[in-house]
Structure formats: C-alpha cells, structure tokens
NUMI-422787 format. One record per residue (C-alpha): residue in three letters; chain; x, y, z. Coordinates in Angstrom, 1 decimal, always signed. Last residue first. Example, Ala and Ser with C-alpha at 12.3 -4.5 7.8 and 13.67 -1.06 7.14 Angstrom:
BEGIN
   type   mol     east    north       up
    SER     A    +13.7     -1.1     +7.1
    ALA     A    +12.3     -4.5     +7.8
END
This chain:
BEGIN
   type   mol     east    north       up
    UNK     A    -80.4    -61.9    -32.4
    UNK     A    -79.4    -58.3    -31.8
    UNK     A    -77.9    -58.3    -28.3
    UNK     A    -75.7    -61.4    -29.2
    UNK     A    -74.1    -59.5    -31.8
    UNK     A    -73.7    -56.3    -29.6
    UNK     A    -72.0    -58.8    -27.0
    UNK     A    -70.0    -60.6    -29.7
    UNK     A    -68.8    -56.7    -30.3
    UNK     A    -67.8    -55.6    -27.2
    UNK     A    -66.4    -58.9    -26.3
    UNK     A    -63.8    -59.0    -29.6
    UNK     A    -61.0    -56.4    -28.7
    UNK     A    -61.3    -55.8    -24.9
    UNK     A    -62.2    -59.4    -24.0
    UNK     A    -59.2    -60.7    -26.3
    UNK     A    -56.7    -58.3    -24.9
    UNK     A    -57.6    -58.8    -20.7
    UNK     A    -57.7    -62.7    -21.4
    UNK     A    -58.9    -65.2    -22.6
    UNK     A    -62.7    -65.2    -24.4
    UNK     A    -64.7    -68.4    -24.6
    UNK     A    -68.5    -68.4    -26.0
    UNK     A    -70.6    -69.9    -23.6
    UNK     A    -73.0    -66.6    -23.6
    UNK     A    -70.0    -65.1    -23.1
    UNK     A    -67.8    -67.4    -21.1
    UNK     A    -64.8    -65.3    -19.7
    UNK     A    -60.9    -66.8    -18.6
    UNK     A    -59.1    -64.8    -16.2
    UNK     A    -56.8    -66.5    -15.9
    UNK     A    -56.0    -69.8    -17.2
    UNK     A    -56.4    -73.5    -18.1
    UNK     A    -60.3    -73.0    -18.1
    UNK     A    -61.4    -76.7    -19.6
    UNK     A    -65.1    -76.0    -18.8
    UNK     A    -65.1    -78.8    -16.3
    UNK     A    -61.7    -77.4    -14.7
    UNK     A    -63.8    -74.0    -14.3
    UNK     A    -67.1    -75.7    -12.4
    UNK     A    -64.8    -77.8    -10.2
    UNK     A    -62.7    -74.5     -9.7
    UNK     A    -65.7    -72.8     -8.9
    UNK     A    -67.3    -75.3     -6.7
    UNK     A    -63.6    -75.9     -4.6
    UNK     A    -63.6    -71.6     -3.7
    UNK     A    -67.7    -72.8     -2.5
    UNK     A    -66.0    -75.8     -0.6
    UNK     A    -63.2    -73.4     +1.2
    UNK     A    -65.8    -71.0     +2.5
    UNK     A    -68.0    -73.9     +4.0
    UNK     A    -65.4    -74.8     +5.7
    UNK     A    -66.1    -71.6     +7.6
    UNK     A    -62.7    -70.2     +8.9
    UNK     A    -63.4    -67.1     +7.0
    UNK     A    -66.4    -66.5     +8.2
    UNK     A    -65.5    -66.1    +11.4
    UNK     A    -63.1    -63.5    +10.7
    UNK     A    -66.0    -61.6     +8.4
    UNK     A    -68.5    -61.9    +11.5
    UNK     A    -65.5    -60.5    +14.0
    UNK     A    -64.8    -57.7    +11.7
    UNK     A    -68.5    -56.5    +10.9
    UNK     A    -67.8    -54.8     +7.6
    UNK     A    -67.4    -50.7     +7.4
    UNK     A    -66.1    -51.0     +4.0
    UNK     A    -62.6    -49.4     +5.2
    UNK     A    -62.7    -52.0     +7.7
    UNK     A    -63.1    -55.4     +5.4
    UNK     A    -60.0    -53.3     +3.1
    UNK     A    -57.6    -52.9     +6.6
    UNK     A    -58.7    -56.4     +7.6
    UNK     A    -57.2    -58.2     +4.1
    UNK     A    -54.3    -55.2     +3.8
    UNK     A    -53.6    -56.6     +7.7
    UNK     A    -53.7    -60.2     +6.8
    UNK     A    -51.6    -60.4     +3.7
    UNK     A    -49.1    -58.4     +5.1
    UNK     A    -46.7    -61.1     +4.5
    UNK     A    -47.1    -61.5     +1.1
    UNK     A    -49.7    -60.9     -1.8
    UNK     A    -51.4    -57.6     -0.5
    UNK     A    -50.3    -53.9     -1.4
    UNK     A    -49.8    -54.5     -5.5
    UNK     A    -53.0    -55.5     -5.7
    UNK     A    -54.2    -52.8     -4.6
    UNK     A    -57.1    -51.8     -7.3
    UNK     A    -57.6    -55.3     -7.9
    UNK     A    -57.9    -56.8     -4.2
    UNK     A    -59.9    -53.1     -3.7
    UNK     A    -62.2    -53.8     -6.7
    UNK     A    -63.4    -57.4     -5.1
    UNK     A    -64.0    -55.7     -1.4
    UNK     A    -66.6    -53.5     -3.3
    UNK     A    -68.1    -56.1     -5.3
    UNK     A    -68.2    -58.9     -2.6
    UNK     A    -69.9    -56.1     -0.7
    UNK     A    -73.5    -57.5     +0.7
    UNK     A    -72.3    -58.9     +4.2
    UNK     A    -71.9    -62.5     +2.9
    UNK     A    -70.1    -60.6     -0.1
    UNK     A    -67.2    -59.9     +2.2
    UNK     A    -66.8    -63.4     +3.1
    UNK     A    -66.5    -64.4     -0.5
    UNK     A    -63.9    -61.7     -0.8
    UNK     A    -61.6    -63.2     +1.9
    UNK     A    -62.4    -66.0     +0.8
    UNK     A    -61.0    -65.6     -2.6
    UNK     A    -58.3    -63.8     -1.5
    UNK     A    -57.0    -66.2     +0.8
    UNK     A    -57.4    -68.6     -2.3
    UNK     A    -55.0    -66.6     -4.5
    UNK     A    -52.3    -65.9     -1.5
    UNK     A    -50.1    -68.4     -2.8
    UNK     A    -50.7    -68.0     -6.0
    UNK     A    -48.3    -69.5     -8.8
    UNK     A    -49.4    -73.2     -7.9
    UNK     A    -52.1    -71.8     -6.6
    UNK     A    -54.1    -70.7     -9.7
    UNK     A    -57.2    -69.5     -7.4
    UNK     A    -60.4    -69.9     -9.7
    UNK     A    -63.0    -67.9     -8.5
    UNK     A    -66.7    -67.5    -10.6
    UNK     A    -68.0    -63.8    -10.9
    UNK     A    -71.5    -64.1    -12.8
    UNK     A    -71.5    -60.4    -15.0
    UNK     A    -75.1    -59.6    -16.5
    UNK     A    -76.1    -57.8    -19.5
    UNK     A    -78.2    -55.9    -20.8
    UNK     A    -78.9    -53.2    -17.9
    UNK     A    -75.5    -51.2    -18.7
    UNK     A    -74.2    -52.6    -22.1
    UNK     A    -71.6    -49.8    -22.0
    UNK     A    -70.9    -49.7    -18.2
    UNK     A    -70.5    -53.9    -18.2
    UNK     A    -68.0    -53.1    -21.0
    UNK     A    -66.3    -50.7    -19.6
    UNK     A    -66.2    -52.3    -16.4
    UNK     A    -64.8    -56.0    -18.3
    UNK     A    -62.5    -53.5    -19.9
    UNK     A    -60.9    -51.6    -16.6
    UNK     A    -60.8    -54.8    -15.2
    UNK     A    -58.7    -57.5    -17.9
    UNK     A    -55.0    -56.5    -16.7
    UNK     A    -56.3    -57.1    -13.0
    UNK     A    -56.5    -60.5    -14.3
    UNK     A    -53.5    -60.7    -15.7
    UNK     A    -51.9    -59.7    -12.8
    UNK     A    -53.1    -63.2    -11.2
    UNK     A    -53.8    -62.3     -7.3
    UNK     A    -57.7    -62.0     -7.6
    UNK     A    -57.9    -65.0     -9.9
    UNK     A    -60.2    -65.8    -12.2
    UNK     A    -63.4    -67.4    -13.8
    UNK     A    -66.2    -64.8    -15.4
    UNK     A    -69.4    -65.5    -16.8
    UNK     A    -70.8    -63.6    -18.8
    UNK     A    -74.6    -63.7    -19.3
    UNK     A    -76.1    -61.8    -22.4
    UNK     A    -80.0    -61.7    -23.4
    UNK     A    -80.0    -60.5    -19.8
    UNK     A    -83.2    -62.1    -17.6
    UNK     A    -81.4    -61.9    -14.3
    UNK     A    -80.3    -58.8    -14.7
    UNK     A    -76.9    -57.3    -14.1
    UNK     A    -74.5    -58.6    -10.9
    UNK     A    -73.7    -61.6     -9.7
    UNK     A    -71.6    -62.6     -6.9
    UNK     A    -73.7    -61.5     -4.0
    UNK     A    -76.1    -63.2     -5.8
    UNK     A    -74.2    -66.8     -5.2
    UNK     A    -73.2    -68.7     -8.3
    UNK     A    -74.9    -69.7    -11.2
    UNK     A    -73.3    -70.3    -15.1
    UNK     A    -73.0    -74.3    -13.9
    UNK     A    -70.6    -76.4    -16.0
    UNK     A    -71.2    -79.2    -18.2
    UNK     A    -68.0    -81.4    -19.4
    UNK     A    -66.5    -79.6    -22.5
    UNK     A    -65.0    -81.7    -25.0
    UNK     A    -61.7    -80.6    -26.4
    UNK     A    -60.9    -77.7    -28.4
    UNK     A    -60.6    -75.7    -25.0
    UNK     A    -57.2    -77.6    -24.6
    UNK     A    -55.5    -76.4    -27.2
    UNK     A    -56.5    -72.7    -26.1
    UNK     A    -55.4    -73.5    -22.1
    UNK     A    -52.2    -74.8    -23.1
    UNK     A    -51.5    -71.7    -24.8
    UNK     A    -53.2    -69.8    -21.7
    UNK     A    -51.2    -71.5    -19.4
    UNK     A    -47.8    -71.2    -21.0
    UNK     A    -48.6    -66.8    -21.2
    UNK     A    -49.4    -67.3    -17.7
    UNK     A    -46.0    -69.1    -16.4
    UNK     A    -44.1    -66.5    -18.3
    UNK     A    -46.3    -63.8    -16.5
    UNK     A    -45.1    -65.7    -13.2
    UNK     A    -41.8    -65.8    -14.4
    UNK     A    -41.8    -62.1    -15.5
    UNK     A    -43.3    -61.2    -12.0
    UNK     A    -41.3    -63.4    -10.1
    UNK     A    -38.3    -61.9    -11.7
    UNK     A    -38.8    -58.0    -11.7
    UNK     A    -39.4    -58.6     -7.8
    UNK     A    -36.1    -60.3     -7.1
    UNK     A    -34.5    -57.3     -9.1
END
C-alpha cells in the first residue's frame, strides 16, 4: 500500500510538472546546447532530424516514453539522430543522479546505451537501498572494468557534466520528464512523442 502511494504521488507530482512545464515553455527560451558526449549520441551526425532528449532514469514516465522513442529511432533508422541529455528531478528522485552517473560512467567504457536500457528495463529493481548492488550487478553483466567505473564515479567531473545538462534543460524551460526537442520542436512525454513525433519527423524528413 506504501508503494501504491509514492507511485501515485510521484505520478501526481509529474502530471503538476508537466502542466507547469507547458505554461512555462511559452516563455522565452535562453540558448541551449543540442551536443553532448558521443557516448551519448547515437544516429548520424549529419541527420536532417536531431532529437534531443532530457530525462530521468528513475522517473516512470520516462520509462513510459522507451518503447516509442526505439520505435521511432528503428523506423527512421540512419535519418535521425538521438542526443541523450540527463535531467535528475531530485526533489522526487533520490536515486535520479546516482543513475545518471552511474550511466555516464558506463559510457566512458563505450556502453552508456547498454547500461541506459538496463536502468529502464529494471527499474523497478534499483531506486532504494540496493541501489549499489543492482548499479555493480548491471556494470558486471556488461563486462565493465569495475574498479575504472567506481572511480569514475567519484570524478567531480561526473557531477559537473549531470550539472551541464540540467543547466542546458532549465535554459530550455524543461519542467519535466522526459521532455524531447525535435529539431527544437518540444514534445512531453511518452503519449505526445508516440502520437505526433512520427509524423513531425516524416515532416522534417521531406523539407
């Protein structure tokens, strides 16, 4: 019953977010960078479409919006290209950030993707006390250098590319998760991606 809830008060808390988070996006934008780290990329440079992606690998929402951002990237396979961009929502999150680096750390060894679809896959298995052996049990099952990925995630350097992103998302007025840009266009959430990204991409695709 505890369980049932967190989770409707944290979806409660998302549903608020993303409200505020439409009023908000019809104010002025600050610039925002589209980049981030290769490892975090995926799709062609020189796509006529870049999406880029802010979120939250403990937000349920989020994992909500997987299956169609992989449909879609296996639809427009080659045209498009996916920039990943984290935005921890901590005051809900506890473990968001944890995540984040945890991932970020796995893409230093060339499987941010990989270690990205287990947080989603099992999310369920990881936000609370066992963050840190569902963390080392999904860096092992990728056959990651443990002692490299540990020390990586006491990097400072860690903390200040999580900070970037959330600079780069609070610039763009992203009051939720996950929140896409489509060739700056803004999309929130799992229903809008799935209903009207396939066919602003195929829009995009023919100008």
């Amino acid at each position: 019953m505890d369980r049932l809830i967190r989770l409707l008060a944290s979806a409660s808390l998302v549903l608020i977010a993303s409200v505020a988070s439409f009023y908000v996006a019809r104010g002025q934008r600050k610039p925002f960078s589209a980049v981030a780290p290769a490892y975090r990329s995926q799709g062609p440079e020189d796509a006529k479409v870049t999406i880029v992606e802010f979120s939250d690998f403990e937000c349920p929402a989020c994992r909500v919006a997987e299956p169609p951002m992989r449909a879609l990237l296996k639809l427009y396979d080659g045209k498009v290209r996916l920039v990943f961009k984290h935005f921890p929502l901590e005051r809900m999150h506890f473990w968001a950030r944890r995540s984040a680096i945890a991932a970020e750390c796995a893409g230093k060894q060339g499987k941010f993707w990989e270690y990205h679809h287990e947080l989603y896959d099992h999310q369920e298995e990881w936000p609370n006390d066992k963050f840190e052996e569902r963390a080392a049990g999904y860096a092992k099952k990728l056959k990651l250098d443990a002692a490299a990925w540990d020390a990586c995630r006491k990097d400072p350097a860690m903390d200040a590319a999580v900070n970037a992103d959330v600079k780069d998302g609070e610039n763009a007025w992203v009051g939720s998760t996950p929140t896409f840009f489509i060739n700056g266009k803004r999309f929130v959430g799992a229903r809008d991606l799935a209903e009207r990204g396939s066919p602003f991409v195929e829009k995009e695709l023919k100008k």
